[in-house]
C-alpha positions in Angstrom: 12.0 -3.2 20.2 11.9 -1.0 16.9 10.5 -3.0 13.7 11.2 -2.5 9.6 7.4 -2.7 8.3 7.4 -1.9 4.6 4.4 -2.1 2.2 4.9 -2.9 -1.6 2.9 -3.6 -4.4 4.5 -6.3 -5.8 1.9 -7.2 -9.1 3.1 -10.9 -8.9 4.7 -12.8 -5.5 5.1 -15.8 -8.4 7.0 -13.8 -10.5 9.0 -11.6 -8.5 9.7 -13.6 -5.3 13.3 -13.0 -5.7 13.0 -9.3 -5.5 11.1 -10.2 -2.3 13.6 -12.1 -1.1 16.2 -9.4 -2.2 14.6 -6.7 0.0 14.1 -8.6 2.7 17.3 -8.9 2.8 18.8 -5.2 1.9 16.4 -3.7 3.7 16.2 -5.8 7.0 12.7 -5.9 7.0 10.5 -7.3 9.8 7.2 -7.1 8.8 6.6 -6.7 5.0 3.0 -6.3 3.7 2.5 -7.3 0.3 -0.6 -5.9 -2.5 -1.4 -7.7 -6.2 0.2 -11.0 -4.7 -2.1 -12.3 -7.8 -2.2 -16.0 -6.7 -4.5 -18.1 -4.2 -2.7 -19.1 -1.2 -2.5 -22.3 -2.0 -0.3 -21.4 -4.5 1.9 -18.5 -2.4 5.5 -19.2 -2.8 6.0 -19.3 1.0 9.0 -22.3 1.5 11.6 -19.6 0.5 10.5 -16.8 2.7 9.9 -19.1 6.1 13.8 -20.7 5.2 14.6 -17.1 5.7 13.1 -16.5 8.9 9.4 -15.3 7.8 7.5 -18.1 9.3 4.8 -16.2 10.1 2.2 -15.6 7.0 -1.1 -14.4 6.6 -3.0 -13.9 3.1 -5.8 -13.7 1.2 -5.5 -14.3 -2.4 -7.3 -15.1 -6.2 -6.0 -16.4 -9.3 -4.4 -13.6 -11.3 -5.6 -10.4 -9.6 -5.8 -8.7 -6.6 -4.3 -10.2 -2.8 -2.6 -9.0 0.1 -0.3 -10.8 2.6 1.2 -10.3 5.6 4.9 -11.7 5.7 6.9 -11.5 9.4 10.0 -12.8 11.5 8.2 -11.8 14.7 4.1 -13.4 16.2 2.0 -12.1 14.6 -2.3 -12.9 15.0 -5.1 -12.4 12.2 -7.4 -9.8 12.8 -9.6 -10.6 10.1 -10.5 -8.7 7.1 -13.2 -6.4 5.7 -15.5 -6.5 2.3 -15.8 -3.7 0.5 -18.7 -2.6 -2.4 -20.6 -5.8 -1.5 -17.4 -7.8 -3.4 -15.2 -10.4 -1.8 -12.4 -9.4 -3.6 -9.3 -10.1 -1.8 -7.9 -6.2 -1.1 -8.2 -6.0 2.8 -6.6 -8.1 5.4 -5.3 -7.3 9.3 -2.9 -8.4 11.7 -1.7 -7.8 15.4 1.5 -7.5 16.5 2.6 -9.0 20.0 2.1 -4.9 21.5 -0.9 -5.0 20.2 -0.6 -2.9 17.4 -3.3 -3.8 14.3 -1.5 -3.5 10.8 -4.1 -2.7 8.2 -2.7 -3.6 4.5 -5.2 -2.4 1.6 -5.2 -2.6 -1.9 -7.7 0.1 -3.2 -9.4 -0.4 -6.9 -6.9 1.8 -9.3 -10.6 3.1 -11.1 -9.6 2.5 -15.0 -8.8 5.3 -17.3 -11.7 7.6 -17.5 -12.2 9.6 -14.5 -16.0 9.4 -14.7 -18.1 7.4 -12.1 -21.2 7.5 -14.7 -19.1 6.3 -17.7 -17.0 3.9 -16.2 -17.8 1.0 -13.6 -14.3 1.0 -12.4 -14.1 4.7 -11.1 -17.4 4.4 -9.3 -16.3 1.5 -8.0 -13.0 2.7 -6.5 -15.0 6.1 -5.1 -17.1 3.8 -3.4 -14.7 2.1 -2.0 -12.9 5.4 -0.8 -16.2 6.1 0.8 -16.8 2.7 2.5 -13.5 3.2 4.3 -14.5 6.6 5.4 -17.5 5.4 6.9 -15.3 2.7 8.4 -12.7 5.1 10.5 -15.6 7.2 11.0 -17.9 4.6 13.1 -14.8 2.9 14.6 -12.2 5.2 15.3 -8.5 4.3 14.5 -6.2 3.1 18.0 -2.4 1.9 18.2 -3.6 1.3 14.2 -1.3 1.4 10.8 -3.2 1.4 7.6 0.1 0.8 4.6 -0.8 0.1 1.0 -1.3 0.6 -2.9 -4.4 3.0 -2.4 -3.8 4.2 -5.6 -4.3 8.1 -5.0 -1.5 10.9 -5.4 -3.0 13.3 -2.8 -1.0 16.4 -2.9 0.4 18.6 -5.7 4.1 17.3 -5.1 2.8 13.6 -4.9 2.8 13.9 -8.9 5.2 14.7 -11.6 3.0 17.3 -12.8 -0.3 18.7 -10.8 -1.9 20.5 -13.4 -1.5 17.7 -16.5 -2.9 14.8 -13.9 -5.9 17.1 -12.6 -7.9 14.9 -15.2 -5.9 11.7 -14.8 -7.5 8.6 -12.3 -5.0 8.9 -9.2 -5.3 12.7 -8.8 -8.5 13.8 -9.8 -10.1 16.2 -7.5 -13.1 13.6 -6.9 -10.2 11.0 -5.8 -8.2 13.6 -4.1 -11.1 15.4 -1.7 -12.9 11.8 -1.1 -9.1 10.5 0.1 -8.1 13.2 2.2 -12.1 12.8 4.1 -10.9 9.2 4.3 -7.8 10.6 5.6 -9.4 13.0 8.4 -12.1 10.8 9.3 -10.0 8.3 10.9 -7.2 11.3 11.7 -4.5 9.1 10.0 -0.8 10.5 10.4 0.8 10.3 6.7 4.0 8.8 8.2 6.0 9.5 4.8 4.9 13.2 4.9 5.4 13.5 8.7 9.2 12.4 8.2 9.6 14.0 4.1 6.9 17.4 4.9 8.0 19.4 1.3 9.5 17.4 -2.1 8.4 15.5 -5.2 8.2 12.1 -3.6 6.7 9.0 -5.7 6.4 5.1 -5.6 5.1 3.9 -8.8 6.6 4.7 -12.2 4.4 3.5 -15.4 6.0 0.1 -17.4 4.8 2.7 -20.4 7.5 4.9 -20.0 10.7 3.8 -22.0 13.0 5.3 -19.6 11.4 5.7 -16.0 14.2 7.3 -14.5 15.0 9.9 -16.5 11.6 11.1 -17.3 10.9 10.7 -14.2 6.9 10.7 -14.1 5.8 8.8 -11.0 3.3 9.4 -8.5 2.9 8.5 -5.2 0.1 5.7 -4.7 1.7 3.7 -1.8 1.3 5.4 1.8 2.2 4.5 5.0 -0.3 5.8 7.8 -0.5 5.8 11.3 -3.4 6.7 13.5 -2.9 9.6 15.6 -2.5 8.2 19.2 1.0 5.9 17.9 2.2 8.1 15.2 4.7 9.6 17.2 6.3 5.6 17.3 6.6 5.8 13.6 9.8 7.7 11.8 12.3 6.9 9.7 10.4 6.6 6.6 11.9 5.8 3.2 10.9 5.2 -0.1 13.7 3.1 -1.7 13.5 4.2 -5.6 16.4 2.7 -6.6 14.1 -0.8 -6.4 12.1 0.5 -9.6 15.5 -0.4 -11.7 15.9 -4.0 -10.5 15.8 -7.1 -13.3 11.6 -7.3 -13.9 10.5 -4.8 -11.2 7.5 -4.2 -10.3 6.3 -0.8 -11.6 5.5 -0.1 -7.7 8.4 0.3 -4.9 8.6 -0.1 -1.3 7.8 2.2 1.3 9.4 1.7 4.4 9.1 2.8 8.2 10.2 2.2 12.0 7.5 1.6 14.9 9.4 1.8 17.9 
């Protein structure tokens, strides 16, 4: 059986549960994996979704920042979730498909504005997190595994609108760009969307900043989908709908979207 499983950082379910609902629709998703659901889960606007078929839900959330959520048509079984930095913010949660298949969805720290680990909190804070998860796939190697999410770093030159003007910008510094890609190797994670789309500008987030997204057209690419080595060959057909960026009160993040078979 072949499965949609898309990841999207959404910065709102509250607010944009009709985009949800819009997608999952369009795009015949399965399994969709939510980031910045920014309510608790008491509060998760979940009637909607399980009148469409998603009655299967798992989530972490807190009041106005952060979250992650697991929305599917077909069984799925909490795996549990990790801590990271000694914080229980809510950026980490896992589920197990009925193949037994582990979805990771992660929401990494975005690190502020000044891309200085002594000067500013924030970027320490998301390098340590970077690190944390290295360790992780390090100790405990990645099996029939897919990590999606906002983890919030453009790795490659053509991940960004323009390499040499974001070398100093959080999301593509070279501190953020070597730590990721040790991340990356530790836990020999496929780059599904790279895999399927090898050369090419490809992004999924375009600033609210920017007047006219589309025609300026300075994104970067800060959602991946990622499969470990020993399934990636099950994963294709990868996607990155940009046309989602232009709907009524988007999300300044879009979908990326891929098959397991």
């Amino acid at each position: 059986m072949s499965l949609t499983i898309a990841t999207w950082n959404i910065n709102s379910v509250r607010i944009r549960e009709g985009l949800v609902r819009r997608l999952l629709v369009e795009e015949a998703v399965d399994v969709l994996c939510l980031q910045e659901t920014k309510a608790p889960v008491d509060k998760l606007p979940l009637e909607g979704f399980r009148e469409m078929g998603y009655r299967h839900v798992i989530a972490r959330g807190e009041k106005g920042y952060n979250g992650v959520m697991i929305l599917s048509r077909v069984p799925i079984e909490e795996v549990g979730h990790r801590s990271f930095c000694g914080k229980e913010d809510t950026r980490h949660i896992a589920a197990r498909l009925e193949d037994g298949t582990v979805i990771h969805n992660l929401y990494v720290p975005a690190g502020g504005y000044e891309p200085d680990p002594v000067l500013n909190p924030k970027f320490r804070h998301k390098l340590d997190f970077i690190e944390e998860m290295r360790a992780w796939f390090a100790q405990e190697q990645p099996e029939r595994a897919i990590l999606v999410g906002d983890l919030n770093v453009a790795p490659r030159e053509d991940d960004v609108w323009n390499h040499r003007q974001l070398l100093k910008v959080v999301s593509h510094t070279p501190m953020e760009t070597e730590a990721f890609g040790a991340m990356q190797e530790a836990g020999k994670w496929v780059d599904i969307v790279r895999k399927d789309i090898p050369t090419g500008r490809l992004y999924s987030w375009w600033s609210y900043r920017s007047p006219n997204w589309d025609a300026a057209d300075k994104g970067r690419r800060l959602d991946h989908f990622w499969a470990s080595s020993d399934i990636a060959a099950r994963v294709s057909g990868s996607r990155i709908p940009r046309h989602v960026r232009g709907w009524d009160t988007p999300s300044d993040h879009v979908p990326v979207i891929a098959q397991l078979v």
